[in-house]
Phi, psi and omega in degrees: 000151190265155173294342215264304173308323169303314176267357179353325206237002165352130203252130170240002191267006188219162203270344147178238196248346168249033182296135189133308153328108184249118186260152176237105168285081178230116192183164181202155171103253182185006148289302180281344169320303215274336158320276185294356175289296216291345158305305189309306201317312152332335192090032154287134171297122172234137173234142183248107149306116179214126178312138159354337202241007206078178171245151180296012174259000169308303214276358180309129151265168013281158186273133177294135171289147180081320175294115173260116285029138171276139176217126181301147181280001164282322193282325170294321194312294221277336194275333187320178185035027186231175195244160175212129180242112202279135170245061193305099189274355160245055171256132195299337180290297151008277168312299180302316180296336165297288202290319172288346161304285168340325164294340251197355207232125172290278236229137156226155184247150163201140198216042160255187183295139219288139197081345181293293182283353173299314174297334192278355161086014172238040165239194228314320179277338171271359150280331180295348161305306202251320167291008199347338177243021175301152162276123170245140170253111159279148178238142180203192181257343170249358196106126160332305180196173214141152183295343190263355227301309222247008180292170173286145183231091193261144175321295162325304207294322150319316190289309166312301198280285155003293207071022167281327180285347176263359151277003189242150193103196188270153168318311179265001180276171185252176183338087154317131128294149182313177160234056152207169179266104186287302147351293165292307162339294202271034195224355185257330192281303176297335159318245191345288209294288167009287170295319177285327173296319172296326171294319169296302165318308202293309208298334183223016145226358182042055181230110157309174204179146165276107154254109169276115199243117204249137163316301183303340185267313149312326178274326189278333171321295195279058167239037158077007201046036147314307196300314191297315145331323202269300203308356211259308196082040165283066198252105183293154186271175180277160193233349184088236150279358179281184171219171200230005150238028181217115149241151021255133132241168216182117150296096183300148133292119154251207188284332142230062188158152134264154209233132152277119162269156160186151175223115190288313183261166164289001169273332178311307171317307189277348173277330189296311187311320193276334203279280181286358072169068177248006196351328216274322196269357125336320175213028144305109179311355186281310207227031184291286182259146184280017179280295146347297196294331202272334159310307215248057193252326150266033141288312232262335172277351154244025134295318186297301192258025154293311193283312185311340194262021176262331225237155165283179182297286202288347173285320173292335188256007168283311197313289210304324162312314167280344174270356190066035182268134187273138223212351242255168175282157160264134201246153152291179188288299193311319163260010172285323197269027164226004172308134186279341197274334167284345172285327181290337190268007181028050168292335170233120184225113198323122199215148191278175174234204165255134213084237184246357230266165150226154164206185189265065182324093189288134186280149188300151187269336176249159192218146176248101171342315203238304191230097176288149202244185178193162168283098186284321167242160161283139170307106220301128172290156177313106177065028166331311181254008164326281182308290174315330185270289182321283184324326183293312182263038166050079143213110183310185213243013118311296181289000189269339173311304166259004150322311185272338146263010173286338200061042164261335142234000000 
């Protein structure tokens, strides 16, 4: 299908499928960040509540070239497409001004540590006081409750906690963490689906609800049915780039580059087989099937990668690409982000900054025929959107003078 067919029927008059929709942002770093990024992407009104001082995904380097005020590539990534207003929520006005939000707010999201904002007097109940069917979404790195609930909770320390770290990395290597905050991600994803079940619920009984979403809870969700294994006393090994139900796969070398191979199925095999030119081991019983095959899993790799070292990158993933052999580069961040089917999929979308800067923004993952989403903004300068949201809930350009010299915005 052509892109042009997909959107064919396209709505351009609205931001996306969740227009309409007002989310309350009070968070920092990038779990709760990334919740409500992916409600804005939708087309949700996001207003991002940040202390008077900023939030800590400013101070992230690396810093974007060219942007004055310099702005961190955490702050551009996670914030876009939200408005943003500085807030001291543990100032009593503060406080009050967040609640005439709230009021005013379908969802609302926060991730700092369990009990904080309930003392700053803006947590669940107390929006449900002036709000009654709100969504509150928590984030936390352990949970609402639990024996750990309230220790600090950091991305690594779920990943660490988990048992995602004692399988990643090389085999003879010690524990890894991802290199992206993996944690905070998917624990930012569930936030969301969270928040989109509850807005369905509220929608056919009109009743609003507190969801709580812990990293640590989130990791062991995507870890694959690892944990039941373990509860099992199964313990599977680390494996690197292998599997422990597919040979041969692998990272190959070739001659200028590396390639992921893999052959998911024995029909897969018998074609790999004729590839490297062993054609004969396709309907051998040593290696026909993988249960068979898996014996011979450093035989079978290193047929695989005799023939990749003959060859260029783009020659292995072409053969394979026509054979239907599962096939790609290992690519950098740098050449992923010049890859042409990821520029068609507007996975990077040129976007302003503060000052005169554009940069190259990663674009929402999912796409909609009929309301389609974009990165529509930039991530908001510090209290960018103070006047216009304070003027909406009529407090005039006197009183807002003196909020900033309360040092409440």
């Amino acid at each position: 299908m052509q892109k042009s067919a997909f959107f064919r029927g396209a709505r351009r008059d609205i931001t996306g499928p969740l227009a309409g929709i007002r989310v309350l942002e009070a968070t920092t770093s990038w779990a709760g960040p990334m919740c409500a990024c992916v409600l804005a992407d939708l087309g949700a009104d996001v207003i991002k509540v940040e202390d008077p001082a900023g939030e800590v995904a400013r101070r992230l380097p690396p810093f974007l070239p060219g942007t004055n005020p310099p702005v961190s590539f955490a702050q551009a990534t996670v914030n876009r497409n939200k408005r943003g207003l500085t807030l001291d929520l543990r100032k009593p006005r503060g406080r009050e001004i967040f609640l005439q939000l709230a009021a005013q707010s379908d969802i609302i999201v926060q991730n700092f540590r369990p009990g904080t904002l309930d003392k700053w007097g803006v947590g669940y109940a107390d929006c449900r006081r002036i709000k009654p069917d709100i969504i509150y979404v928590s984030i936390s790195g352990f949970g609402q409750f639990g024996p750990i609930h309230d220790r600090v909770g950091y991305d690594p320390l779920a990943q660490a906690l988990s048992g995602f770290m004692s399988l990643n990395g090389a085999v003879d290597g010690a524990p890894t963490k991802a290199p992206t905050f993996l944690c905070d991600d998917l624990a930012g994803l569930h936030g969301a689906i969270a928040a989109l079940a509850a807005l369905r619920y509220r929608a056919i009984s009109g009743e609003g609800q507190h969801c709580d979403i812990a990293l640590l809870d989130a990791m062991l969700f995507q870890s694959n049915g690892y944990p039941t294994l373990g509860a099992l006393g199964i313990a599977p090994p680390r494996m690197g780039n292998e599997f422990g139900f597919s040979v041969p796969t692998n990272t190959f070398h070739c001659r200028d580059g590396i390639v992921m191979l893999g052959t998911l199925l024995d029909s897969h095999w018998k074609v790999l087989s004729r590839l490297v030119g062993r054609p004969e081991l396709g309907d051998d019983p040593e290696y026909a099937q993988i249960a068979r095959r898996i014996t011979h899993r450093a035989e079978c790799n290193a047929m695989v990668a005799r023939w990749c070292s003959e060859k260029t990158v783009e020659e292995v993933v072409e053969i394979c690409a026509r054979e239907a052999i599962a096939c790609e580069p290992v690519h950098t961040y740098a050449e992923a982000a010049r890859d042409p089917h990821v520029l068609e999929r507007d996975m990077l979308q040129p976007t302003p900054q503060e000052g005169d800067a554009r940069a190259p923004i990663v674009g929402p993952a999912a796409k909609f025929s009929r309301t389609p989403t974009r990165v529509r903004t930039g991530a908001p300068a510090l209290g960018a959107h103070n006047d216009e949201i304070l003027e909406a809930l009529g407090i005039d350009e006197r009183a807002r003078r003196r909020l900033k010299e309360q040092g409440v915005i």
